[in-house]
C-alpha positions in Angstrom: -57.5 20.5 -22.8 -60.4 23.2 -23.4 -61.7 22.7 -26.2 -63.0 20.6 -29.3 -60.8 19.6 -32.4 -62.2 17.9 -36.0 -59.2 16.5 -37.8 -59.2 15.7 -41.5 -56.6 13.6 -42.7 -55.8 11.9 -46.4 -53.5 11.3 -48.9 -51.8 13.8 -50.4 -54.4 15.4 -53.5 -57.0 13.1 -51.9 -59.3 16.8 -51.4 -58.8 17.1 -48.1 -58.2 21.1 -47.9 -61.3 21.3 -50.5 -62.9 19.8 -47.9 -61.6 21.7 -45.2 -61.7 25.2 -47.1 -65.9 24.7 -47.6 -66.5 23.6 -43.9 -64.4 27.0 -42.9 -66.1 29.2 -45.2 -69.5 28.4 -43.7 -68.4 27.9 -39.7 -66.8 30.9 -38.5 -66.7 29.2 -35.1 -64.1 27.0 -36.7 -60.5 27.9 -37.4 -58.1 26.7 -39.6 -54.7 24.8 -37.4 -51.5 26.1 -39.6 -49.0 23.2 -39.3 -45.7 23.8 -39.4 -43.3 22.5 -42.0 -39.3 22.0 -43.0 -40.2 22.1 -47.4 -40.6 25.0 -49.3 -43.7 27.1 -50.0 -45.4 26.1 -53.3 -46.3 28.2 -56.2 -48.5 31.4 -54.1 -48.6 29.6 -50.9 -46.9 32.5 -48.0 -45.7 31.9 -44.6 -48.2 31.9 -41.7 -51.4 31.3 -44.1 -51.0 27.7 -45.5 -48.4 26.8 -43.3 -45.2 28.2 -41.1 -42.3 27.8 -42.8 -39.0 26.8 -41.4 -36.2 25.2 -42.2 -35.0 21.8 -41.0 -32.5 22.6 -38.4 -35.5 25.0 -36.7 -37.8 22.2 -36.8 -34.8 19.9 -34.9 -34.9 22.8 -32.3 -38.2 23.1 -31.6 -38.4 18.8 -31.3 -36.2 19.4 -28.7 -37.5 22.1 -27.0 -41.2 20.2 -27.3 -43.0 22.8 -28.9 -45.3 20.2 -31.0 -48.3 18.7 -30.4 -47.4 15.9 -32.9 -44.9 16.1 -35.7 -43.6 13.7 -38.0 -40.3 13.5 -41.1 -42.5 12.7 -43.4 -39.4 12.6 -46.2 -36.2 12.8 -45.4 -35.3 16.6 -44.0 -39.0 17.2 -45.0 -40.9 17.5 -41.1 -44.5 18.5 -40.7 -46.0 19.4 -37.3 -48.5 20.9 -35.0 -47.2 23.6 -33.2 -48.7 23.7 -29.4 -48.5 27.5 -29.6 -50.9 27.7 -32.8 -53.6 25.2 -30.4 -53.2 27.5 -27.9 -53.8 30.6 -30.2 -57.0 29.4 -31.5 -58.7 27.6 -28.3 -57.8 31.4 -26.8 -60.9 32.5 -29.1 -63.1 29.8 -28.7 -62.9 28.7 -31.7 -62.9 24.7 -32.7 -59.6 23.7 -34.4 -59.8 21.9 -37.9 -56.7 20.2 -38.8 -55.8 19.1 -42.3 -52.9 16.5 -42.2 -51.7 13.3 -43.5 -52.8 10.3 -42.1 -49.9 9.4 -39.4 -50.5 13.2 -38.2 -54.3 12.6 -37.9 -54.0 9.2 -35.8 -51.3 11.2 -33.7 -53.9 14.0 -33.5 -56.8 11.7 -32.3 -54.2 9.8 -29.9 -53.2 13.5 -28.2 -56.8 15.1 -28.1 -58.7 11.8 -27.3 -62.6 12.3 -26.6 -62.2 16.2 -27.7 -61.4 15.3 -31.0 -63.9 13.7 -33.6 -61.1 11.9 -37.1 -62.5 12.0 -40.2 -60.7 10.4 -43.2 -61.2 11.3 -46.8 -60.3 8.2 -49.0 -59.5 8.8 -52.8 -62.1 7.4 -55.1 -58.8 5.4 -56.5 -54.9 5.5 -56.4 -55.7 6.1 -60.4 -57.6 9.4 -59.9 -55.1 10.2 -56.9 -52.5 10.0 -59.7 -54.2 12.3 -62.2 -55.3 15.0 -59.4 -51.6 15.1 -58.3 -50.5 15.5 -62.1 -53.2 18.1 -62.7 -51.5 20.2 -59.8 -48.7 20.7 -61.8 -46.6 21.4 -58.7 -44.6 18.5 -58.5 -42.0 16.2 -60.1 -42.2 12.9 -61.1 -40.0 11.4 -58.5 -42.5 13.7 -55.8 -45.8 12.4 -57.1 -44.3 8.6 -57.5 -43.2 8.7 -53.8 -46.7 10.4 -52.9 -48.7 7.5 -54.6 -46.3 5.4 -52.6 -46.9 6.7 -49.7 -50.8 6.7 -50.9 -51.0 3.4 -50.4 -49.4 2.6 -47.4 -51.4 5.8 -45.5 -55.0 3.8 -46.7 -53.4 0.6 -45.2 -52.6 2.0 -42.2 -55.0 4.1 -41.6 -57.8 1.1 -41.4 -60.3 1.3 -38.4 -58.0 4.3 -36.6 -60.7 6.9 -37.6 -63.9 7.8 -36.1 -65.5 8.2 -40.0 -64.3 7.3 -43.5 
């Protein structure tokens, strides 16, 4: 490992990539970690900008082949993961990686960079207001954003004293 890492991990619509998108715009020394992922692209989002799209099979493939830092099925056929390639791409400038990924991927993150990497959580002011950010997106179903406040709940319990700050 060469270099430094700052992870920022939360439930889905907890603000994490609000977060993440004002700490980039004011350290250009820090660069953004595209993760890679098996769903499809929402509303303007585009391929190699928010994230690398690819299908599920690929994302079986590339498992195999070990091409991840960490990567996890965080639905069923829905995979999100750090590619290595994309850690190498950025420490090749210099730069500091920031991650922004759910809570399993962040612990996985902090477990794989160790000492380089400083895990920051952002916890939602309440599963309440998580609920009325995720319906204010507008983005997803009611069967998505039931299994995200699901998922809400077990991430916080999970993710209890496995960060460096909450």
């Amino acid at each position: 490992m060469n270099g430094k890492v700052i992870i920022f991990s939360a439930p889905s619509g907890a603000g994490k990539s609000t977060v993440v998108g004002h700490l980039l715009s004011i350290h250009p020394e820090f660069e953004f970690s595209i993760s890679a992922t098996s769903r499809q692209p929402r509303g303007e989002e585009k391929d190699g900008v928010e994230y690398y799209f690819i299908s599920a099979d690929r994302f079986r493939e590339l498992i195999a082949q070990d091409a991840f830092v960490e990567h996890e099925e965080v639905y069923h056929d829905r995979f999100y993961g750090t590619l290595k390639s994309e850690v190498e791409r950025i420490w090749s400038k210099g730069h500091v990686i920031v991650f922004d990924v759910d809570v399993k991927g962040g612990v996985n993150l902090k477990k794989y960079f160790g000492s380089s990497a400083l895990s920051v959580l952002i916890v939602p002011p309440s599963l309440e207001i998580l609920e009325k950010r995720l319906r204010g997106r507008g983005t997803d179903s009611e069967e998505a954003i039931s299994e995200r406040l699901a998922k809400a709940g077990e991430e916080l319990s999970f993710a209890k004293g496995r960060f460096d700050r909450e």
